[in-house]
ROPA-658492 format. One record per residue: residue in three letters; y, z, x of N, C-alpha, C, O in turn. Coordinates in steps of 0.05 Angstrom, whole numbers, padded with zeros to 5 digits, always signed. Layout:
ROPA-658492
ALAYZXYZXYZXYZX ...
//
This chain:
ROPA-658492
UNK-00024+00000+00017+00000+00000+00000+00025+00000+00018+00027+00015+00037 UNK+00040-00014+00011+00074-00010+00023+00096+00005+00007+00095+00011-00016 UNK+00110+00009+00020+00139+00009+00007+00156-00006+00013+00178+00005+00017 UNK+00155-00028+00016+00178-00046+00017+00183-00059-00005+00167-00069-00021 UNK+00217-00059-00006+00240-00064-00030+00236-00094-00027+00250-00104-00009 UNK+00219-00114-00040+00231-00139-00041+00245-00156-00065+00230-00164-00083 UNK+00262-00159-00066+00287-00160-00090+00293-00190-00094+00303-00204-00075 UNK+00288-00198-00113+00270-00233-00116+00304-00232-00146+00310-00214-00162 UNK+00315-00258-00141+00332-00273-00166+00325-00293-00156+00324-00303-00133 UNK+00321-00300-00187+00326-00336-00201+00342-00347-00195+00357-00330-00185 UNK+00355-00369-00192+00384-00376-00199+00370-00402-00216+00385-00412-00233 UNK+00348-00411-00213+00350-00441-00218+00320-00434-00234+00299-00428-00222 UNK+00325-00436-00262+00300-00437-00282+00281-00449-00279+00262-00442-00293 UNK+00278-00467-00265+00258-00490-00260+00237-00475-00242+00214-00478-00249 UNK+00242-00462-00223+00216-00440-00212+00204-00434-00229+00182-00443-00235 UNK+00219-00414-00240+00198-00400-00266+00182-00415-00285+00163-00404-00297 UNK+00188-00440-00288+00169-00459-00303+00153-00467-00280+00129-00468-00284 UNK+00159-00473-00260+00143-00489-00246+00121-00467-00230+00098-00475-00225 UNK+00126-00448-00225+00101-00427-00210+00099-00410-00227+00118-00399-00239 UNK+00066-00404-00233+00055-00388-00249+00055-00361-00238+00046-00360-00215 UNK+00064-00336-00250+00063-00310-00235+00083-00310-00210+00072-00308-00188 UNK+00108-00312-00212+00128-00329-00192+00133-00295-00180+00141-00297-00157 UNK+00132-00276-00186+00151-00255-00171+00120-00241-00167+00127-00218-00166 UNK+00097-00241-00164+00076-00230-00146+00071-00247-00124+00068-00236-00102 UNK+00070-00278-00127+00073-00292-00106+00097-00295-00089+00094-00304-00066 UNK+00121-00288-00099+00133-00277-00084+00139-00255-00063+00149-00258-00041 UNK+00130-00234-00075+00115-00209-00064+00100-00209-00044+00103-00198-00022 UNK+00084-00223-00053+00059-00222-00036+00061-00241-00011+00050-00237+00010 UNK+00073-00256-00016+00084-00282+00014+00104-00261+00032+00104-00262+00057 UNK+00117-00246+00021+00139-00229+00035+00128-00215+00044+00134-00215+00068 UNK+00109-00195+00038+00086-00187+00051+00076-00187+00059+00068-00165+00067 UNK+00058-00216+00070+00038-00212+00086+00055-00225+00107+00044-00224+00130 UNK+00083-00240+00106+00094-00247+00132+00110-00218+00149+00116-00215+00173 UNK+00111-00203+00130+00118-00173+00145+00097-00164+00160+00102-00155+00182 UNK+00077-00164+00153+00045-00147+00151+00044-00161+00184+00047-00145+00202 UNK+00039-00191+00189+00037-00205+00215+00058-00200+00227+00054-00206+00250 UNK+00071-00195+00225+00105-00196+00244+00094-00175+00274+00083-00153+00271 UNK+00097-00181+00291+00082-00171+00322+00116-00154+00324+00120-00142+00346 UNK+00133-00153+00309+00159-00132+00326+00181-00139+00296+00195-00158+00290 UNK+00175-00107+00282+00194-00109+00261+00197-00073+00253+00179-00057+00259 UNK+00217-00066+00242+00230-00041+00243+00211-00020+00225+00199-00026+00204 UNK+00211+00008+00238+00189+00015+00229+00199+00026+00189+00221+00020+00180 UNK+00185+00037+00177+00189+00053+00162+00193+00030+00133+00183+00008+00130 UNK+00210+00043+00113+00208+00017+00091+00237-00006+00099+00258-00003+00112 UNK+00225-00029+00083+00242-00042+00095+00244-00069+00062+00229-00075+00044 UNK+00268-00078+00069+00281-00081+00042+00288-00122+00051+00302-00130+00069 UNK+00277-00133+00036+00290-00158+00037+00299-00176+00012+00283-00170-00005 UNK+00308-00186+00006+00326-00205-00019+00313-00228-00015+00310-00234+00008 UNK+00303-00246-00037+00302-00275-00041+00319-00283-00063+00322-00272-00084 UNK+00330-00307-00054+00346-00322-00077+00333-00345-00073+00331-00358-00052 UNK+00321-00353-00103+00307-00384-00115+00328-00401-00120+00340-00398-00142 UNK+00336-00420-00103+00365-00438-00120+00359-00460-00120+00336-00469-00124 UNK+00376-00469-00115+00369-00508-00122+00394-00520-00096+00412-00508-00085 UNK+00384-00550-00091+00389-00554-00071+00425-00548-00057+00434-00539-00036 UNK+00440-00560-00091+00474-00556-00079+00484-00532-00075+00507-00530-00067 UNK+00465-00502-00081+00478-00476-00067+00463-00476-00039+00477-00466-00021 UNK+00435-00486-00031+00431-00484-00009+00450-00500+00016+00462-00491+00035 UNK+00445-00533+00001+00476-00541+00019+00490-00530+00026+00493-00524+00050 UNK+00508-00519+00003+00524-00502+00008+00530-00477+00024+00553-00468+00027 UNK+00505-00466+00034+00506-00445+00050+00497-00461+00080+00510-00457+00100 UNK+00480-00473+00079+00476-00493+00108+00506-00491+00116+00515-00471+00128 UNK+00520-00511+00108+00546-00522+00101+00564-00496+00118+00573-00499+00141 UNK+00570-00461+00098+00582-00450+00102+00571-00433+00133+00588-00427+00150 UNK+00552-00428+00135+00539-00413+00152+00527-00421+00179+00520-00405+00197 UNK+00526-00453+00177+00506-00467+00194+00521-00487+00197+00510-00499+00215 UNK+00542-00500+00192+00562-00517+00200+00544-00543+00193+00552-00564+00204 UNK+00520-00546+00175+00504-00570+00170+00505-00576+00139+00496-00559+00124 UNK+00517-00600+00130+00528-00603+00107+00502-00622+00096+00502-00647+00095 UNK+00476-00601+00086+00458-00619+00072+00437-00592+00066+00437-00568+00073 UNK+00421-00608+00051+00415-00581+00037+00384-00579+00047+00374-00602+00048 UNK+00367-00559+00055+00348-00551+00074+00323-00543+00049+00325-00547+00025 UNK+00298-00528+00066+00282-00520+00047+00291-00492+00042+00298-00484+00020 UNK+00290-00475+00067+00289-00450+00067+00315-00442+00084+00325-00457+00101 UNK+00326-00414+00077+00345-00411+00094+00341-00377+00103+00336-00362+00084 UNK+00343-00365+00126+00343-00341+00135+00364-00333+00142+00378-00348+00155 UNK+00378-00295+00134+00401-00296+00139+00393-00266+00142+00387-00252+00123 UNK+00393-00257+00170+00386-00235+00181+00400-00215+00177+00420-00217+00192 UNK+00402-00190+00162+00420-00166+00160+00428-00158+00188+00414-00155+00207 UNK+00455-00154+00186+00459-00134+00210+00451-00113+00210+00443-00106+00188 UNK+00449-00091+00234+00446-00065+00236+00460-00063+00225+00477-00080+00221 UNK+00457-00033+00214+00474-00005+00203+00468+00011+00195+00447+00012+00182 UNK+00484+00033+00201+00475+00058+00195+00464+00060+00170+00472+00042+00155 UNK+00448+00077+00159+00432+00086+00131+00434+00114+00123+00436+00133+00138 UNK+00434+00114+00094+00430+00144+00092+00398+00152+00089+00381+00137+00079 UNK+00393+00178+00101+00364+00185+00099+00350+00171+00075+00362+00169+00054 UNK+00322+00160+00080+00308+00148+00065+00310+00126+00046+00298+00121+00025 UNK+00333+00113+00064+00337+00085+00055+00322+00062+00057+00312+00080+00071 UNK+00314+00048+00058+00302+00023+00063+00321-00001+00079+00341-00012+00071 UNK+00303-00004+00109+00318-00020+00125+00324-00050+00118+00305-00065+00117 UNK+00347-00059+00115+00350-00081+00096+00346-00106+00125+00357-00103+00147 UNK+00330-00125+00120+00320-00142+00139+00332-00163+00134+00333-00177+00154 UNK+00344-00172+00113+00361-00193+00110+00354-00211+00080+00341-00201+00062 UNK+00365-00241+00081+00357-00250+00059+00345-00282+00062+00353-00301+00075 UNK+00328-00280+00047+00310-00318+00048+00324-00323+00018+00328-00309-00002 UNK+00332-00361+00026+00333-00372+00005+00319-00397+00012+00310-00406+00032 UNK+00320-00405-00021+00300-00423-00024+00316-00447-00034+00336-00442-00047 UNK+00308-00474-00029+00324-00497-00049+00297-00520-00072+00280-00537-00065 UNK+00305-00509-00096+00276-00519-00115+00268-00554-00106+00247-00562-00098 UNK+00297-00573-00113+00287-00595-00114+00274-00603-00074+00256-00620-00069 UNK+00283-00591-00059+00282-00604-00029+00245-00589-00037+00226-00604-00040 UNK+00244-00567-00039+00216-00557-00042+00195-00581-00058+00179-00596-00047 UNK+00201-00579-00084+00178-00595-00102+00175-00618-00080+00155-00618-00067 UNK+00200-00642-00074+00199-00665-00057+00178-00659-00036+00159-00675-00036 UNK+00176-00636-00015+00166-00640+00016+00138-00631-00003+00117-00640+00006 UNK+00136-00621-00019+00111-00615-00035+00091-00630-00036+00068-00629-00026 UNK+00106-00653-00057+00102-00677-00071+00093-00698-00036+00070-00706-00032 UNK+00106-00701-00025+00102-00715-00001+00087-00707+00025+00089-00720+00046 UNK+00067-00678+00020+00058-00662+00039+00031-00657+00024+00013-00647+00037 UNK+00026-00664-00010+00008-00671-00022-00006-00639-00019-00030-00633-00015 UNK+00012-00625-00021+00011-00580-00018+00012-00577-00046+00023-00598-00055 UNK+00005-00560-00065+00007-00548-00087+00036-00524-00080+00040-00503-00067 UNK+00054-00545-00102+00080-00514-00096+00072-00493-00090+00074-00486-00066 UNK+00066-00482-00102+00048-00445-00099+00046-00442-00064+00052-00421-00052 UNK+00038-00467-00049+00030-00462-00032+00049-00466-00013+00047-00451+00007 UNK+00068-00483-00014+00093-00488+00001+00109-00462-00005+00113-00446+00013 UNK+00116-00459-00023+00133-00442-00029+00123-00416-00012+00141-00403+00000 UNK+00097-00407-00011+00086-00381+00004+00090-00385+00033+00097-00369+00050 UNK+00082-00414+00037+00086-00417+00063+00121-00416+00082+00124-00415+00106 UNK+00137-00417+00067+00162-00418+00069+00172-00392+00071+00186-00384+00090 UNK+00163-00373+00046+00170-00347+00042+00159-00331+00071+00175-00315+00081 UNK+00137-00336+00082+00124-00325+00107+00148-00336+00123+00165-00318+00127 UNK+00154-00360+00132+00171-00374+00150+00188-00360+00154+00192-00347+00175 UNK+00206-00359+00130+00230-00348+00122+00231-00305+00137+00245-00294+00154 UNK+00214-00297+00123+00206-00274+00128+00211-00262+00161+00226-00245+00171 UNK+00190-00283+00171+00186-00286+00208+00214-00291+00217+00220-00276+00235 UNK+00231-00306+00210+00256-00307+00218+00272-00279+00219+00282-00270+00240 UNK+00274-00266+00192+00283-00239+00191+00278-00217+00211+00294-00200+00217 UNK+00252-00221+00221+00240-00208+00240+00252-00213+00266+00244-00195+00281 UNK+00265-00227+00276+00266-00240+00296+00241-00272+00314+00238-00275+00338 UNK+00233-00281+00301+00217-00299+00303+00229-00321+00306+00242-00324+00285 UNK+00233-00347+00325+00247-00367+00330+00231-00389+00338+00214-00388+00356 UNK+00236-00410+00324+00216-00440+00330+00234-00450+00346+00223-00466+00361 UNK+00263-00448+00350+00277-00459+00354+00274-00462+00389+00274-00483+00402 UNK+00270-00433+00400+00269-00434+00430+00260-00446+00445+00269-00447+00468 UNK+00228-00466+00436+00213-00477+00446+00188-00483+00438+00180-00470+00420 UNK+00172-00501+00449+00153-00508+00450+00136-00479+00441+00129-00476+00418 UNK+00130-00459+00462+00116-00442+00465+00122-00422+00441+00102-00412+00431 UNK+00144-00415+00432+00155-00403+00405+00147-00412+00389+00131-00398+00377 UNK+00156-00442+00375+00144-00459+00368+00116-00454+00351+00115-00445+00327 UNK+00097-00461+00367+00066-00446+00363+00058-00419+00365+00035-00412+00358 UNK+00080-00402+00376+00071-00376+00375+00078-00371+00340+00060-00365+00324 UNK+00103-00373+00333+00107-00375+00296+00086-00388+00281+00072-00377+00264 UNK+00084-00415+00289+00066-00426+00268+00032-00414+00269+00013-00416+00253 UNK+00034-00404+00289-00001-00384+00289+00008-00365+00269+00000-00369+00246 UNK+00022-00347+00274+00027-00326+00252+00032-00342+00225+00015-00336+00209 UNK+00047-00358+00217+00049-00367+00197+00019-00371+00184+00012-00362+00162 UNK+00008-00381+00196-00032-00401+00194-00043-00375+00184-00054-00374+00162 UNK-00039-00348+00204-00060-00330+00197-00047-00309+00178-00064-00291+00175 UNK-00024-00302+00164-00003-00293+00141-00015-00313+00119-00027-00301+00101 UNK-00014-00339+00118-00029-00348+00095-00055-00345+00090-00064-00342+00067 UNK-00070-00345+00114-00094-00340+00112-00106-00321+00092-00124-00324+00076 UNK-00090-00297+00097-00093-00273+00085-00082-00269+00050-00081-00251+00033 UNK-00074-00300+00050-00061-00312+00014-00091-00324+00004-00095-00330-00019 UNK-00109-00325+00024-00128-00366+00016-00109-00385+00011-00109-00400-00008 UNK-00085-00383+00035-00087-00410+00024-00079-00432+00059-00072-00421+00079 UNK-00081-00448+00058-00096-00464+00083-00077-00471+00099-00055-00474+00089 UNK-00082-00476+00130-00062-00478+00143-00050-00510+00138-00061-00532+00135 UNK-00020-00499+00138+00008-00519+00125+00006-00539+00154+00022-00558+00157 UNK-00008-00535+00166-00002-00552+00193-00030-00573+00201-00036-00586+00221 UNK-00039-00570+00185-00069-00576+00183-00069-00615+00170-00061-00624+00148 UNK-00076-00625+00185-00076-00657+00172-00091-00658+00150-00094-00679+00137 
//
């Protein structure tokens, strides 16, 4: 059992029609990418998802990332700060963009359910400090954790031909 705060909004209705049981699989992707995380803060720990659609994710690419187009997933790491006793360490926030999702879906021939988990793990590992970006060797050190975080969903590695 955990105690971690994971705090899931809608913005864009079309999730909720489109994934069955949308805030346990939510949960549970946020979870098991914590669960793998090899260096993350001890005690409970608190993260935010926002489900949107692609022109607010643009839009934060755009404001945050100086990249004016709209992405699948976005990670936005909490700063430190102080807490009061028995707070929950806030790790930051993953967003999501519905139409870029269904598309790489649809063209990756993945069952949403399964992109979307696989993203939420992604997303998650970022919060952690996890970076594809550094290299080659990073790179594959994420996407192993990613492989074996789903694993622990059934559901199959996203990297897999």
């Amino acid at each position: 059992m955990n105690d971690h705060d994971i705090d899931l909004a809608v913005e864009d209705d079309r999730w909720d029609e489109a994934i069955p049981d949308l805030e346990s699989l939510v949960i549970r992707a946020v979870e098991a990418g914590l669960a793998i995380a090899p260096e993350k803060p001890k005690g409970s720990l608190e993260v935010s998802v926002l489900l949107a659609d692609d022109p607010t994710v643009q839009d934060l690419n755009k404001t945050w990332r100086g990249k004016d187009k709209s992405t699948n997933v976005l990670s936005f790491p909490a700063a430190p700060q102080p807490l009061p006793p028995g707070a929950p360490t806030p790790l930051g926030d993953v967003v999501l963009a519905y139409e870029t999702m269904v598309r790489e879906s649809a063209e990756q021939g993945k069952p949403l359910q399964n992109h979307l988990a696989h993203l939420l793990v992604h997303g998650t590992l970022h919060l952690v400090g996890q970076d594809h970006e550094l290299g080659e060797a990073e790179a594959e050190a994420m996407e192993a954790l990613e492989i074996a975080a789903l694993a622990t969903l059934g559901i199959p590695d996203p990297y897999a031909d």
